[in-house]
C-alpha positions as CSV (number, residue, x, y, z in Angstrom):
1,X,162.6,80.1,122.5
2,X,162.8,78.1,119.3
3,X,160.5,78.5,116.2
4,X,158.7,75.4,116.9
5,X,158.0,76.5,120.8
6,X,157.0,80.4,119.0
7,X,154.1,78.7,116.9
8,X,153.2,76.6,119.4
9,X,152.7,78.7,122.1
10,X,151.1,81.4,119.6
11,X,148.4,78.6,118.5
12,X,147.8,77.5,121.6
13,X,147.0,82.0,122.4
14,X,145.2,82.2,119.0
15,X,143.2,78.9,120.2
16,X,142.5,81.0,123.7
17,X,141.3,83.7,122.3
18,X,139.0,81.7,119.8
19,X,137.4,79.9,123.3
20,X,137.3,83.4,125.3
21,X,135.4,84.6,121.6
22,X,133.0,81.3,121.1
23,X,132.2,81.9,124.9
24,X,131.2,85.7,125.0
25,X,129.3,84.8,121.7
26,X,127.2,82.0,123.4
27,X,126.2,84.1,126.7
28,X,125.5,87.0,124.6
29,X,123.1,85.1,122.6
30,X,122.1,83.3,125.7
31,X,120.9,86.7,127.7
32,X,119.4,88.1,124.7
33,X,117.2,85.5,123.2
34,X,113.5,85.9,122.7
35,X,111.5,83.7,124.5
36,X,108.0,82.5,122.5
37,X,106.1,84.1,125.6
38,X,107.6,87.0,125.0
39,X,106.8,86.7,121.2
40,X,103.4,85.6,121.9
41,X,103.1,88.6,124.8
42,X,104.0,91.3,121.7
43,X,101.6,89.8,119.4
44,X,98.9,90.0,121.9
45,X,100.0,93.6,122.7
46,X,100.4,94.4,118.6
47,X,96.5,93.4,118.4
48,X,95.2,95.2,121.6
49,X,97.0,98.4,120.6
50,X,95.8,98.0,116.8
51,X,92.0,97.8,118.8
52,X,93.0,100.9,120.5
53,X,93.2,102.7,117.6
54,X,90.6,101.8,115.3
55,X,88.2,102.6,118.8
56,X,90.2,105.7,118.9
57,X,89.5,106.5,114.9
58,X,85.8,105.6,115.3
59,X,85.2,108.0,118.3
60,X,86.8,110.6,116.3
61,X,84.9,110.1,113.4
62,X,81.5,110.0,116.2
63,X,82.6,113.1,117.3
64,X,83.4,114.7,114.1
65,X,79.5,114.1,113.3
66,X,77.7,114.9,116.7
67,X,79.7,118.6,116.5
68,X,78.9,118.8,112.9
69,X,75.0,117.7,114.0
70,X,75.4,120.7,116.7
71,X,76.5,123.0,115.0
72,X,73.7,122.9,112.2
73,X,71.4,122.7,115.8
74,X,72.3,125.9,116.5
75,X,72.9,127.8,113.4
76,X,69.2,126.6,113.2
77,X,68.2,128.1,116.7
78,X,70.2,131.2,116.0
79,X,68.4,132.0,112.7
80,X,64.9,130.8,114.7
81,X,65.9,133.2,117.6
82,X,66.5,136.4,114.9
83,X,63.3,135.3,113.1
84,X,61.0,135.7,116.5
85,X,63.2,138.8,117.6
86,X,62.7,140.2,114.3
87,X,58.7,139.7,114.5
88,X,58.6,140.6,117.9
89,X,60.2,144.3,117.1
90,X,57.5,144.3,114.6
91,X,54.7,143.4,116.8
92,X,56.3,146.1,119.2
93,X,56.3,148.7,116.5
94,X,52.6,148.0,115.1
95,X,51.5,148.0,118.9
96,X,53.1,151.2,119.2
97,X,51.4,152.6,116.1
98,X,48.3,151.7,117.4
99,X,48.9,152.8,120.8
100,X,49.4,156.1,119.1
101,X,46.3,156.1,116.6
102,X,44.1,155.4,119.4
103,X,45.7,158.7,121.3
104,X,44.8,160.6,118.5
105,X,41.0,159.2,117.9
106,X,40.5,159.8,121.7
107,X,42.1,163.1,122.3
């Protein structure tokens, strides 16, 4: 094999190999391209998801402030509750007194 046949043949493999590269570029780009539906399908699921969340955020902050509301509800029904315990155990006791004055006036 001569020189001239050597660079010849190696152009014509170098030239192959550039085709076989160009080619594999082109269907790679071709499988994996991004159609505007697709774009346009994200975009609309970007939004609907951003929705989501701020309804999410707003039901926490809802529910933040009807436990918060509760909870002074019954601290406030609690302290009610010891407040008519407490006078009935007085009403019980003065009762109680005056059951027993009344034993000693009669007897």
């Amino acid at each position: 094999m001569s020189r001239t046949q050597f660079i010849i043949v190696t152009a014509v493999i170098l030239f192959a190999a550039f085709c076989v590269g160009w080619f594999a570029n082109w269907l790679v780009h071709r499988f994996t391209r991004v159609s505007a539906s697709d774009v346009g399908e994200l975009d609309r699921m970007s939004r609907e998801l951003h929705e989501a969340e701020e309804t999410r955020d707003q039901a926490i902050v809802w529910l933040q402030a009807r436990e918060a509301e509760l909870s002074s509800q019954l601290a406030q029904t609690e302290a009610e509750l010891r407040a008519a315990m407490e006078g009935l155990r007085d009403a019980r006791a003065e009762a109680e007194e005056l059951r027993a004055y009344l034993e000693r006036n009669q007897g």
